[in-house]
C-alpha beads as a LAMMPS data file, in Angstrom:
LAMMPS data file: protein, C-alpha beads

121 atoms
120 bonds

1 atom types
1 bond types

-500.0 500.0 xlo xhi
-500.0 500.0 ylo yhi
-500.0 500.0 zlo zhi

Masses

1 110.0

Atoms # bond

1 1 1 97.711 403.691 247.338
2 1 1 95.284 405.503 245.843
3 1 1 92.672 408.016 247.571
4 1 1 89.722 410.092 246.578
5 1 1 88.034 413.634 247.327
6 1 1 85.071 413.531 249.413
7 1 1 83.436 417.229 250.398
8 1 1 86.689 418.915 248.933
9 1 1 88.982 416.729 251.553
10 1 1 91.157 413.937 250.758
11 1 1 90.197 410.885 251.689
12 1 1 92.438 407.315 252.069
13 1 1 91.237 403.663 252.650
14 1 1 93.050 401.720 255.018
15 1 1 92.315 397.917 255.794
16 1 1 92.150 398.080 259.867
17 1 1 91.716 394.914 261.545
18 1 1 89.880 393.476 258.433
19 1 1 87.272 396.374 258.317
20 1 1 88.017 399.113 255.403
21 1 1 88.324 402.427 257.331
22 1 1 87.624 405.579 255.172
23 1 1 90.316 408.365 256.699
24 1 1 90.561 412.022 255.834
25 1 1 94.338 412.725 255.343
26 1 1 95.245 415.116 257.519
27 1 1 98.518 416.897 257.323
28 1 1 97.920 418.819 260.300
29 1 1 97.726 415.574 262.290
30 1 1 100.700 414.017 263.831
31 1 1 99.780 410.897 264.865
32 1 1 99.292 407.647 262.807
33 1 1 95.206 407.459 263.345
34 1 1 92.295 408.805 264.953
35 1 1 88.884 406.801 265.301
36 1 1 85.490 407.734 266.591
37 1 1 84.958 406.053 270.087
38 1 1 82.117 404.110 268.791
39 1 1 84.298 402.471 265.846
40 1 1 86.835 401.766 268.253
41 1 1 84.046 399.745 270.615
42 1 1 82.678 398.165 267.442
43 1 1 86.198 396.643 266.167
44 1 1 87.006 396.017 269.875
45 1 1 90.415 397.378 270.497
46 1 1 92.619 397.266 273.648
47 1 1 93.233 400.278 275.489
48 1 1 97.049 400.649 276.178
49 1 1 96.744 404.289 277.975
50 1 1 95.945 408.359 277.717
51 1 1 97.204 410.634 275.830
52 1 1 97.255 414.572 275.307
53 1 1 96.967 416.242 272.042
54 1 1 96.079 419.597 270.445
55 1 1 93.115 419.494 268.701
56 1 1 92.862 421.840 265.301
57 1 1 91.611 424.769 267.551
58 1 1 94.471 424.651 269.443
59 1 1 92.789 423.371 272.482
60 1 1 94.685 421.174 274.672
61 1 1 92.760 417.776 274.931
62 1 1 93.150 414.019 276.660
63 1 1 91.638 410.779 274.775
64 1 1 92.492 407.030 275.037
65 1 1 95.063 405.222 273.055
66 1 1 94.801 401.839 271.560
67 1 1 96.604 399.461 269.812
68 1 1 95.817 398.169 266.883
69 1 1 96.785 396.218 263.312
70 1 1 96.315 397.681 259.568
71 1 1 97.741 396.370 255.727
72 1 1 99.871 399.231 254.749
73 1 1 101.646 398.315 251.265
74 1 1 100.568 394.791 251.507
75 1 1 102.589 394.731 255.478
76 1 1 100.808 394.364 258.467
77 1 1 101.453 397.242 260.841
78 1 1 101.373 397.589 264.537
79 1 1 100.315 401.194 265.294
80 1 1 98.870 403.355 267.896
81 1 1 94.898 404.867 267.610
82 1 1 93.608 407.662 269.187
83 1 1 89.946 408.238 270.251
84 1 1 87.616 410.981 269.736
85 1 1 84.272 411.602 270.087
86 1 1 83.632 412.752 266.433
87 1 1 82.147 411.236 264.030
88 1 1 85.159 410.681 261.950
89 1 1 88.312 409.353 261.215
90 1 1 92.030 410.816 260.646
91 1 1 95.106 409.293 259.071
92 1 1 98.337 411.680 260.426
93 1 1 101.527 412.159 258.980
94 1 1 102.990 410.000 261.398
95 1 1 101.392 407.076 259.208
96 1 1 103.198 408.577 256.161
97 1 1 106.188 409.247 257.251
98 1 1 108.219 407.138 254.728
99 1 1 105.548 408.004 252.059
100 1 1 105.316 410.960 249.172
101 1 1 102.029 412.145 248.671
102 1 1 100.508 413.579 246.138
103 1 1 97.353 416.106 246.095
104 1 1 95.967 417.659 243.388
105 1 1 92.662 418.624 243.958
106 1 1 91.553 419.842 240.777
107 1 1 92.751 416.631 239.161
108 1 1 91.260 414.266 241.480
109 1 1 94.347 412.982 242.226
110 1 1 95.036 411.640 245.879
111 1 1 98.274 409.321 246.308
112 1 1 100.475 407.917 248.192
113 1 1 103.542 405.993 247.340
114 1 1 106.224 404.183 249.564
115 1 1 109.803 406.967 249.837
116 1 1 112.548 404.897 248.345
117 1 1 115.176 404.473 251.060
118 1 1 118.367 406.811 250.343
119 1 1 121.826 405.047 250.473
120 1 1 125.117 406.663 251.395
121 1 1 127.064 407.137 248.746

Bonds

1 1 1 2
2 1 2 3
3 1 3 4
4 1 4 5
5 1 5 6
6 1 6 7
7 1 7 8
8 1 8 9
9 1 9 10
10 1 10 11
11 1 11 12
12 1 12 13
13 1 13 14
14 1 14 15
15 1 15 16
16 1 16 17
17 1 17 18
18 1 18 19
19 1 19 20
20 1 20 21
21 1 21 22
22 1 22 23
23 1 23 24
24 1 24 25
25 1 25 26
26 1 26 27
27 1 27 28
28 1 28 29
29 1 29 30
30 1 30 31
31 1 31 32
32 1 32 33
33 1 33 34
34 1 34 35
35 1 35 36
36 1 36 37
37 1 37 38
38 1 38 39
39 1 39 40
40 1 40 41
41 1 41 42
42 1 42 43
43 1 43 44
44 1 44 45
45 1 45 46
46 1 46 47
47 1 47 48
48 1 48 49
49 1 49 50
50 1 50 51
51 1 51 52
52 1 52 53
53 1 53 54
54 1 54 55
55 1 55 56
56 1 56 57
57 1 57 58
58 1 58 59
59 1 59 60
60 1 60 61
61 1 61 62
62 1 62 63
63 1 63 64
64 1 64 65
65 1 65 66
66 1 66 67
67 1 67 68
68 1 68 69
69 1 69 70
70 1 70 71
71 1 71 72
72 1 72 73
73 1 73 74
74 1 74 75
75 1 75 76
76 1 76 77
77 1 77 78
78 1 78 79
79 1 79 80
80 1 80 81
81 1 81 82
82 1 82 83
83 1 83 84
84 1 84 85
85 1 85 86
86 1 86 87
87 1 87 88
88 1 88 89
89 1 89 90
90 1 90 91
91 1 91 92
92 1 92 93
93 1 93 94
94 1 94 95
95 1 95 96
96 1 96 97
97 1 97 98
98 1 98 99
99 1 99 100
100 1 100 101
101 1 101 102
102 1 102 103
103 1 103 104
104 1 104 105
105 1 105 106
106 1 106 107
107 1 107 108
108 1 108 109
109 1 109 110
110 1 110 111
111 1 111 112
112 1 112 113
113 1 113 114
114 1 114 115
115 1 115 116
116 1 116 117
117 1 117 118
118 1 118 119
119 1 119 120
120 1 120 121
């Protein structure tokens, strides 16, 4: 999976309930994804509860969480989506957590690769 640099941040496309979502990857976010609000209304996802999270300020803060379906390495995936009122979108390391990435900003180079599975020897 290959990604791009958009305002010196690296970006990731991810196919979300057959829309392309543009995400910045964000290492300091623990979760899987983060939507604006008005995205989430527009693809018309189910509420499953409330959550808390700290927000990169460090500020304590309570959004919705929804359910929803993306193609990760040609799989479909069940995860869980966070709201916020800004006007973008996160993909967490939660998302990647059986993934090497790669980030080499002055090379261009955003990717992100599927961890091979260690075996016991």
């Amino acid at each position: 999976m290959k990604g791009f640099f958009k305002f010196g941040s690296p970006m990731i496309g991810i196919i979300f309930e057959d829309n392309n979502i543009v995400a910045l990857l964000d290492t300091g976010f623990t979760g899987e994804i983060m939507l604006p609000e008005n995205l989430i209304k527009e693809i018309n996802l189910k509420q499953i509860g409330i959550s808390e999270y700290i927000g990169a300020s460090g500020e304590i803060k309570q959004t919705k969480v929804f359910k929803a379906e993306i193609q990760f390495f040609g799989k479909t995936m069940e995860i869980d989506v966070l709201s916020t009122e800004a006007n973008f979108s996160l993909a967490g390391m939660e998302l990647f957590h059986n993934c090497k990435i790669l980030i080499e900003m002055n090379k261009d180079i955003v990717e992100i690769t599927e961890s091979k599975s260690r075996t016991s020897p």
